[in-house]
VEXDREN-563247 format. One line per field, with one value per atom (N, C-alpha, C): residue number from 0; residue in one letter; x, y, z. Coordinates in nm, 3 decimals. Last residue first. Example, Ala and Ser with C-alpha at 12.3 -4.5 7.8 and 13.67 -1.06 7.14 Angstrom:
BEGIN
num = c(1:1:1:0:0:0)
residuo = c(S:S:S:A:A:A)
c1 = c(1.285:1.367:1.290:1.319:1.230:1.320)
c2 = c(-0.225:-0.106:0.003:-0.569:-0.450:-0.330)
c3 = c(0.708:0.714:0.787:0.780:0.780:0.780)
REM end
This chain:
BEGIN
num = c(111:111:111:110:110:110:109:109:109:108:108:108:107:107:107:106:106:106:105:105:105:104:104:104:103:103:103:102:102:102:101:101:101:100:100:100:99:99:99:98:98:98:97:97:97:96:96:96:95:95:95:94:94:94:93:93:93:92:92:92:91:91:91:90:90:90:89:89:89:88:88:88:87:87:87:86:86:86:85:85:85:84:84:84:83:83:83:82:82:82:81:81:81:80:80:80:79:79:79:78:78:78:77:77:77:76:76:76:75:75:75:74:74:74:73:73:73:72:72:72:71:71:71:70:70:70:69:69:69:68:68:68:67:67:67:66:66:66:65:65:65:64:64:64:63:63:63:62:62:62:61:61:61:60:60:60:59:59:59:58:58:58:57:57:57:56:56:56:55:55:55:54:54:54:53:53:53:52:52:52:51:51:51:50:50:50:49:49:49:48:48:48:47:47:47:46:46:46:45:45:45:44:44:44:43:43:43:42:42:42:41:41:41:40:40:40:39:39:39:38:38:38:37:37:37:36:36:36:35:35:35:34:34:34:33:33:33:32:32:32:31:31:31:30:30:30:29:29:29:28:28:28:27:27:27:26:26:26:25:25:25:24:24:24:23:23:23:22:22:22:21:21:21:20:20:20:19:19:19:18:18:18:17:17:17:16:16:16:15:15:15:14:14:14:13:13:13:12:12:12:11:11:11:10:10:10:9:9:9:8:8:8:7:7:7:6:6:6:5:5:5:4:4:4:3:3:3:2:2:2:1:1:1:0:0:0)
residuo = c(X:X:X:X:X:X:X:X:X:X:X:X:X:X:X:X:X:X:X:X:X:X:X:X:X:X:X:X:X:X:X:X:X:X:X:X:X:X:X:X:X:X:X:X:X:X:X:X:X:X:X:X:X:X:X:X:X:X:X:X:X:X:X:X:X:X:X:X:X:X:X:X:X:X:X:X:X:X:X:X:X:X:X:X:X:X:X:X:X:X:X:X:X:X:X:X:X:X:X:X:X:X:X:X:X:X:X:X:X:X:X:X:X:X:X:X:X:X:X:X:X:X:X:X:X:X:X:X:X:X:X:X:X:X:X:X:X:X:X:X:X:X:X:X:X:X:X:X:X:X:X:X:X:X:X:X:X:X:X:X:X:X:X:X:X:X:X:X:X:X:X:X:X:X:X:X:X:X:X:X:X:X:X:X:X:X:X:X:X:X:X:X:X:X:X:X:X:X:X:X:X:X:X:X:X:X:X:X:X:X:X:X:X:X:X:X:X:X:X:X:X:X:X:X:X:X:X:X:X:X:X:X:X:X:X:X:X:X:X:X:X:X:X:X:X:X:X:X:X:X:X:X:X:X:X:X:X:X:X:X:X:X:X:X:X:X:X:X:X:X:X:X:X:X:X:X:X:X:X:X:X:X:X:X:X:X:X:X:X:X:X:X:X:X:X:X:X:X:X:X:X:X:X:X:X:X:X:X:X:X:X:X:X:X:X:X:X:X:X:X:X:X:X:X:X:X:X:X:X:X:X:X:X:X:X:X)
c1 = c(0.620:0.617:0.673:0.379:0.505:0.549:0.214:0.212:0.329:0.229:0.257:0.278:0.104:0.135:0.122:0.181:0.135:0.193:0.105:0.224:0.143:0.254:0.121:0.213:0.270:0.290:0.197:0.371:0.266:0.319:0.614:0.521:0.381:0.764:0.809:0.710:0.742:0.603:0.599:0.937:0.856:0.749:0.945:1.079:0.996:0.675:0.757:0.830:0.717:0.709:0.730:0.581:0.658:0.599:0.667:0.603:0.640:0.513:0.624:0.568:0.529:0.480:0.570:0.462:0.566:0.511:0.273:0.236:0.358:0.098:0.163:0.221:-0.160:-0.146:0.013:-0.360:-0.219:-0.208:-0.690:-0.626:-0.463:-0.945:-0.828:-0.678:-1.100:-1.151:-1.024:-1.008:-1.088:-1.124:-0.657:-0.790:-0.905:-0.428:-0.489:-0.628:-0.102:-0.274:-0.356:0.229:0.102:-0.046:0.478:0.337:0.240:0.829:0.667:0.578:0.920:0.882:0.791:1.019:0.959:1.026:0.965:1.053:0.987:0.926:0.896:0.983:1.083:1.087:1.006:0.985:1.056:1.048:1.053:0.951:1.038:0.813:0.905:0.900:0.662:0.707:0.853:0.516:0.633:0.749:0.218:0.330:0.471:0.155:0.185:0.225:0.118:0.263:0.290:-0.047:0.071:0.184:-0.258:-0.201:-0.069:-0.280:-0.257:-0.243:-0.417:-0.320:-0.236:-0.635:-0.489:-0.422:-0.836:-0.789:-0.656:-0.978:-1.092:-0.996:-0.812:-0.943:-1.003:-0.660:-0.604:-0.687:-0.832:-0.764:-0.717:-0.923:-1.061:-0.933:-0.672:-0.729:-0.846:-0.633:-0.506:-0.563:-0.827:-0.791:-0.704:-0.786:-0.887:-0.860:-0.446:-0.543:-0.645:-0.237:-0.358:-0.489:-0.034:-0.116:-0.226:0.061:-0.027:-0.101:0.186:0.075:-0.024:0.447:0.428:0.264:0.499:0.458:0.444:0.588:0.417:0.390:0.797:0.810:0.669:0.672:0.775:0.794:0.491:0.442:0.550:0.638:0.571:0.519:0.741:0.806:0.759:0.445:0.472:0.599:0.376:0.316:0.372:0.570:0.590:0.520:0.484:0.597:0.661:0.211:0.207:0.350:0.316:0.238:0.218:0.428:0.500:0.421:0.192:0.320:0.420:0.086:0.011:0.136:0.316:0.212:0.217:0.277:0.409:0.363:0.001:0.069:0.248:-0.007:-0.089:-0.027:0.054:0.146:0.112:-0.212:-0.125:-0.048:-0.441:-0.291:-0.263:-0.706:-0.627:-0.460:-0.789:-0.761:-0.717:-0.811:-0.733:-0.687:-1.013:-0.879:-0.770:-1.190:-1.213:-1.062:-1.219:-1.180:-1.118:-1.056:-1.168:-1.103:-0.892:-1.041:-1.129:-0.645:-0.672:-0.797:-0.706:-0.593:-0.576:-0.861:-0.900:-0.779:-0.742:-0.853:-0.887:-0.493:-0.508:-0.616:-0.644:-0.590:-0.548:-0.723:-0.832:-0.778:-0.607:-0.573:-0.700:-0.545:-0.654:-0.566:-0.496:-0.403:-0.581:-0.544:-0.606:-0.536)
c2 = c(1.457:1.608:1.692:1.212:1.264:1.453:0.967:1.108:1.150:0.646:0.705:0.871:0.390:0.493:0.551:0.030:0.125:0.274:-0.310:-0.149:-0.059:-0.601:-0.482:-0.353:-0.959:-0.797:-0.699:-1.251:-1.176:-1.026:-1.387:-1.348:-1.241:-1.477:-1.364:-1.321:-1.529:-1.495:-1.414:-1.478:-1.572:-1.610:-1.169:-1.274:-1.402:-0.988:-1.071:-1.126:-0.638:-0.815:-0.909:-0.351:-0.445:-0.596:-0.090:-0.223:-0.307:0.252:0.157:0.003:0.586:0.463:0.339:0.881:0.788:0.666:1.117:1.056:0.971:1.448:1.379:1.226:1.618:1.515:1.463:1.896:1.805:1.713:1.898:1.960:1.821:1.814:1.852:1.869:1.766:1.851:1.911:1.621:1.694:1.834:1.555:1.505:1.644:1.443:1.539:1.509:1.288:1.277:1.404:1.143:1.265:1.229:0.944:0.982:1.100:0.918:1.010:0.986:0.552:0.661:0.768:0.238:0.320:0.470:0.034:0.102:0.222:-0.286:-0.162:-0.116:-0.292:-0.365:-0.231:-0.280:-0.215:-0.272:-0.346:-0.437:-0.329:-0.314:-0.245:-0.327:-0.334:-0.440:-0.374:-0.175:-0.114:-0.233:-0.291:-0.315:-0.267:-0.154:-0.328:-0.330:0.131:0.064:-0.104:0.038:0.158:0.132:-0.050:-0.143:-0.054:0.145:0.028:-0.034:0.361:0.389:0.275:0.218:0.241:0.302:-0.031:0.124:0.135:-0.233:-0.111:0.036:-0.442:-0.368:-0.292:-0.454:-0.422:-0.359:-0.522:-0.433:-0.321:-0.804:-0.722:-0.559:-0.913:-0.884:-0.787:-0.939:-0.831:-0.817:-1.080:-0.928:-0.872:-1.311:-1.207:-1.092:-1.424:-1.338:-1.290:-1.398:-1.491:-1.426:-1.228:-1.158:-1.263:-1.400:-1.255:-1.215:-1.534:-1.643:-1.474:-1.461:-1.530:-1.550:-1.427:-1.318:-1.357:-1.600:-1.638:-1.514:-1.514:-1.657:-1.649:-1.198:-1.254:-1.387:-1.037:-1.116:-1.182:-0.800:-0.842:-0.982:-0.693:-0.754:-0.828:-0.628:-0.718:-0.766:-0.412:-0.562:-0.667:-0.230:-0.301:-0.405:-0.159:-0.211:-0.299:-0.052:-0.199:-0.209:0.175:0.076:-0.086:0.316:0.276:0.139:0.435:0.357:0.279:0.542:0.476:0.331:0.726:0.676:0.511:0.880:0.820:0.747:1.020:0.918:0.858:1.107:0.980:0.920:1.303:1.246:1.109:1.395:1.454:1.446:1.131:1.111:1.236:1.184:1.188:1.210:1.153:1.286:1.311:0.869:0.928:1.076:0.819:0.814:0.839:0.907:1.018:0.930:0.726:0.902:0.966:0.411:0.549:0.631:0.272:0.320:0.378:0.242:0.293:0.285:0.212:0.296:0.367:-0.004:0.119:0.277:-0.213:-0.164:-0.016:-0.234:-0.137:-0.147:-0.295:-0.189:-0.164:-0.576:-0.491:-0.333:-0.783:-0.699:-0.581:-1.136:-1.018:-0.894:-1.439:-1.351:-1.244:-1.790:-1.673:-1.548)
c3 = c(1.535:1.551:1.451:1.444:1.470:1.475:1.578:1.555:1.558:1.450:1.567:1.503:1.311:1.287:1.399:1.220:1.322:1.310:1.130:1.080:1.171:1.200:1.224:1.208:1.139:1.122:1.156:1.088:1.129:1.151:0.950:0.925:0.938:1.175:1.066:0.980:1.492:1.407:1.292:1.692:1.652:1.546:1.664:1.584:1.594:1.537:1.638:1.585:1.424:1.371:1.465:1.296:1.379:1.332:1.093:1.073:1.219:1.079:1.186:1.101:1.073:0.974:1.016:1.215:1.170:1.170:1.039:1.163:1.086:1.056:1.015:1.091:0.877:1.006:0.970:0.750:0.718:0.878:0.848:0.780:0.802:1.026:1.096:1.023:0.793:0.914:0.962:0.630:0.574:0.679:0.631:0.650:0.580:0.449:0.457:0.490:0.597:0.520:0.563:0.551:0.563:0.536:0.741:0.622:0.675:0.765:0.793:0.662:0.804:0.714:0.811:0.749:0.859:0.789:0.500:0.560:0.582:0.250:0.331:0.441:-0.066:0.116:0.182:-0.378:-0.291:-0.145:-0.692:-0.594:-0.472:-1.030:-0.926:-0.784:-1.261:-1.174:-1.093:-1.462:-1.387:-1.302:-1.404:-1.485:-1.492:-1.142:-1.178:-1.305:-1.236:-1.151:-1.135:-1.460:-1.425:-1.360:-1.328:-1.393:-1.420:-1.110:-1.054:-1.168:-1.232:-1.176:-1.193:-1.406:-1.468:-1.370:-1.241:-1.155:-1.329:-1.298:-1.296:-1.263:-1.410:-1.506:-1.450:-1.157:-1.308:-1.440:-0.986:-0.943:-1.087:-1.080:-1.018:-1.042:-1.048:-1.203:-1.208:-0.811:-0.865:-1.008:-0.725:-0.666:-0.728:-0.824:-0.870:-0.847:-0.960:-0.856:-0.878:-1.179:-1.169:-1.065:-1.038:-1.160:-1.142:-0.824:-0.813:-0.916:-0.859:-0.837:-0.782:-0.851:-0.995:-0.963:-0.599:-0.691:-0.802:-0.362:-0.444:-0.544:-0.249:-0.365:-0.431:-0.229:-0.200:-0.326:-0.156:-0.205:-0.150:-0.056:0.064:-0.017:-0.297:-0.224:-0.100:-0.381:-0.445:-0.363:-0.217:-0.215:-0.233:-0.256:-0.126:-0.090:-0.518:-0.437:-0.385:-0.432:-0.531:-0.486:-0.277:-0.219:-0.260:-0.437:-0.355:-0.290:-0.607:-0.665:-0.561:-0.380:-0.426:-0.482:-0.318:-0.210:-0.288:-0.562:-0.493:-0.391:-0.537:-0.715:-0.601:-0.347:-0.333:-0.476:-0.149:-0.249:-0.302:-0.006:-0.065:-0.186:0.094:0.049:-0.022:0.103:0.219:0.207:-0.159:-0.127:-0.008:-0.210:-0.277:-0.234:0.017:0.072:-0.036:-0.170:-0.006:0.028:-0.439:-0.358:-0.261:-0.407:-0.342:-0.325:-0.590:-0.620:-0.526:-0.468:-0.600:-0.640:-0.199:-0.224:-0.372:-0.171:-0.144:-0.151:-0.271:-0.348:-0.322:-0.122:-0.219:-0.289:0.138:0.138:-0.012:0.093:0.064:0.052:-0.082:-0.019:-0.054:-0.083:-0.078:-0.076:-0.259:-0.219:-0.216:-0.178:-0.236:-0.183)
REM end
């Protein structure tokens, strides 16, 4: 079963649609980097609830899933506009153990 709860919430809530600034490039970038993050199982994405739950409720997200764009992710500044403490900016890291090509944690570090 493929999830991702990060773009449910990337293309159907508000309050983190308005965190993102550049959230139509953001966003588009994001299906992307799924779909290269899918990898051999991207044929076994459209089937998905989550990607059909995704497709009938957001047209951002059928937009760029149909687009079938696939991009690698890559360490970046991201912005977000909070509500309180205004523009943030922060560098966008994936690490990976070499033992463990799989397992991942992307981590954002404040950048100046």
């Amino acid at each position: 079963m493929i999830r991702s709860p990060s773009a449910w919430l990337v293309f159907t809530d508000p309050y983190v649609r308005d965190l993102l600034p550049d959230w139509e490039v953001t966003s588009r970038r994001f299906v992307a980097e799924f779909r290269a993050e899918a990898g051999p199982r991207l044929g076994d994405l459209a089937a998905s609830p989550a990607i059909q739950r995704l497709l009938a409720t957001s047209a951002a997200f059928r937009t760029a899933w149909q687009d079938h764009h696939i991009e690698g992710f890559a360490s970046r500044v991201r912005v977000f506009d909070h509500p309180i403490m205004g523009m943030r900016h922060f560098e966008h890291h994936r690490l990976a153990p070499a033992d463990h090509p799989d397992l991942h944690v992307v981590i954002y570090t404040p950048s100046c």
